[in-house]
C-alpha positions in Angstrom: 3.0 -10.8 26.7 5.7 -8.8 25.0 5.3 -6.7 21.7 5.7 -8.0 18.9 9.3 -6.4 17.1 8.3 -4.5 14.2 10.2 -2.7 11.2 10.0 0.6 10.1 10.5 1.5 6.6 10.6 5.2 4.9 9.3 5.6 1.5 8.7 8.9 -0.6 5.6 9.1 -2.1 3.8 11.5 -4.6 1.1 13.9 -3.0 -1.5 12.0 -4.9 -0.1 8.9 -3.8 -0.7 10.2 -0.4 -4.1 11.9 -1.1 -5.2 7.9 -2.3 -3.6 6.3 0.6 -5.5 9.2 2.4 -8.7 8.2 1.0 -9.0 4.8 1.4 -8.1 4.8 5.1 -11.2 6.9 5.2 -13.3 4.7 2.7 -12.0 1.8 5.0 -12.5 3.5 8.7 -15.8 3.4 10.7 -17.3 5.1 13.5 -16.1 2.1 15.7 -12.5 2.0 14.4 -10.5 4.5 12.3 -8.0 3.0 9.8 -4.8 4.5 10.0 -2.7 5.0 6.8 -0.2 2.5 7.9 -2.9 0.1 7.7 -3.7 0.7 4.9 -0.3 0.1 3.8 0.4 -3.3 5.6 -2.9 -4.8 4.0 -2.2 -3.8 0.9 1.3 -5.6 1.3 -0.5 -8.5 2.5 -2.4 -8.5 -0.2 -0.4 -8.4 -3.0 1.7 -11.0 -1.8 -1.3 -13.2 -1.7 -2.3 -12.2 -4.8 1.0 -12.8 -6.4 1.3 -16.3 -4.4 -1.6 -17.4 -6.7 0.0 -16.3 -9.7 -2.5 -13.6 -9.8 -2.0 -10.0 -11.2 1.8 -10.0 -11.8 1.7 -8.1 -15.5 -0.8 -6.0 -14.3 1.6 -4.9 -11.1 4.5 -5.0 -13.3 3.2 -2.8 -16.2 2.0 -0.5 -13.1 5.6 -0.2 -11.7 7.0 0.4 -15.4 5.0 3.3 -15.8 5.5 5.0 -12.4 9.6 4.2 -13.1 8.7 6.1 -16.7 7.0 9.3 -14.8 9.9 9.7 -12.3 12.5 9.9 -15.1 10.8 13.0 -16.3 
């Protein structure tokens, strides 16, 4: 069965950006499977475009990316 193709994307993040994605790969890991932070990632892409599929959450991700745009012009 071949792999399936998959794309790679680069992002810069903050250190406590990293430190949270850090975290909750742990939080989320168990003896019997450790969660990478890629993972992590993916399923929290998956989930917000669920969540935003049901019209859920949208002001609150919004005012969320407003105020991270606000702290990088500083």
């Amino acid at each position: 069965m071949p792999k399936k193709e998959r794309k790679r994307l680069q992002v810069v993040i903050s250190d406590e950006q990293d430190a949270l994605l850090t975290r909750t790969a742990y939080e989320l890991s168990s003896p019997e499977r450790l969660i990478s932070k890629s993972e992590v990632v993916r399923l929290a892409i998956e989930k917000i475009a669920r969540e935003l599929g049901e019209g859920e959450h949208l002001e609150e991700y919004r005012a969320i990316l407003d105020a991270e745009e606000l702290g990088e012009e500083e």
